[in-house]
C-alpha positions as CSV (number, residue, x, y, z in Angstrom):
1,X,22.0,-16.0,9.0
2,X,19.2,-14.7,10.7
3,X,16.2,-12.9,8.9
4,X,14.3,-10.3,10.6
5,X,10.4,-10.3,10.1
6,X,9.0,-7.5,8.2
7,X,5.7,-6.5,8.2
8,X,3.3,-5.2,5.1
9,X,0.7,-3.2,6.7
10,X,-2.5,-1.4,3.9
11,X,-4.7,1.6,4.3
12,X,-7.4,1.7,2.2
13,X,-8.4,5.7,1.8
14,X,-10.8,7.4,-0.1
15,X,-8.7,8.5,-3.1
16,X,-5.5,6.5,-2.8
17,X,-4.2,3.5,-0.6
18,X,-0.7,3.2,0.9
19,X,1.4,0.2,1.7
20,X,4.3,0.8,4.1
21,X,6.8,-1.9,4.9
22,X,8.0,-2.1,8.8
23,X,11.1,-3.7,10.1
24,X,10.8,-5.6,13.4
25,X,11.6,-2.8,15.4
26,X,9.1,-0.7,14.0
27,X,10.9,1.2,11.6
28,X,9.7,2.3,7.7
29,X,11.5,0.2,5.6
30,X,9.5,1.0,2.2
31,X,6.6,2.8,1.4
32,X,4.3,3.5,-1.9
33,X,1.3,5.0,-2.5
34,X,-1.0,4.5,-5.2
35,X,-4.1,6.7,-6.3
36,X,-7.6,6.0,-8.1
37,X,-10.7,7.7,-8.2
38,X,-14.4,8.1,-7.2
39,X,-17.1,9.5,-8.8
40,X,-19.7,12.1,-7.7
41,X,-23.2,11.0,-9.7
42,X,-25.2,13.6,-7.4
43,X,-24.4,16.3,-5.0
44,X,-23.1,14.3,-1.4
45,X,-22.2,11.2,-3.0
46,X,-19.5,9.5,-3.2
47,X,-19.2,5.9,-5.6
48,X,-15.8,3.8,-5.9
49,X,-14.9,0.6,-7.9
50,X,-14.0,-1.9,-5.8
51,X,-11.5,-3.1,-8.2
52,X,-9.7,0.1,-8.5
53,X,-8.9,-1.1,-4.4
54,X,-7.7,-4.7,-5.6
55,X,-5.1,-2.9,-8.6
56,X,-4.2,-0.8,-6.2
57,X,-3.3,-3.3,-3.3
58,X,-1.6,-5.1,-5.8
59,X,0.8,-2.0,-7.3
60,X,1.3,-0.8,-4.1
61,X,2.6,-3.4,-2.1
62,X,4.8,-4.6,-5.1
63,X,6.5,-1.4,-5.2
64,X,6.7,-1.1,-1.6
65,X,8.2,-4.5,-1.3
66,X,10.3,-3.5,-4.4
67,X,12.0,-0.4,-2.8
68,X,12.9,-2.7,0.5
69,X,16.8,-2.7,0.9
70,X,18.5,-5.8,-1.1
71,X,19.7,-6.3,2.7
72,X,15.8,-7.6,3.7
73,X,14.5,-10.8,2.0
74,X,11.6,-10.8,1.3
């Protein structure tokens, strides 16, 4: 049997970062979406932690990959 490619793709936003799962065709197969802060020290700034990004990558596309139908292997 025959396993169609999927394909893990990762935004990176300001307050949260979202991993969507895509079937060859183009097609959502699974999505999550995890959030973390920033903090405002002065009036116009913006700081993050960069390893709130590397938790996050790593929650999100484990759950994203989770919620993928038992009929994709993964």
């Amino acid at each position: 049997m025959a396993v169609a490619p999927l394909i893990l793709t990762v935004d990176v936003g300001t307050s949260s970062l979202k991993a969507v799962v895509y079937d060859g065709s183009g097609q959502v197969v699974a999505s999550s979406t995890q959030r973390y802060g920033y903090r405002t020290p002065e009036a116009g700034w913006a700081e993050a932690d960069p390893e709130s990004w590397w938790q996050a990558l790593e929650a999100g596309a484990g759950r994203a990959c989770e919620r993928c139908p038992s009929t994709y292997r993964l």
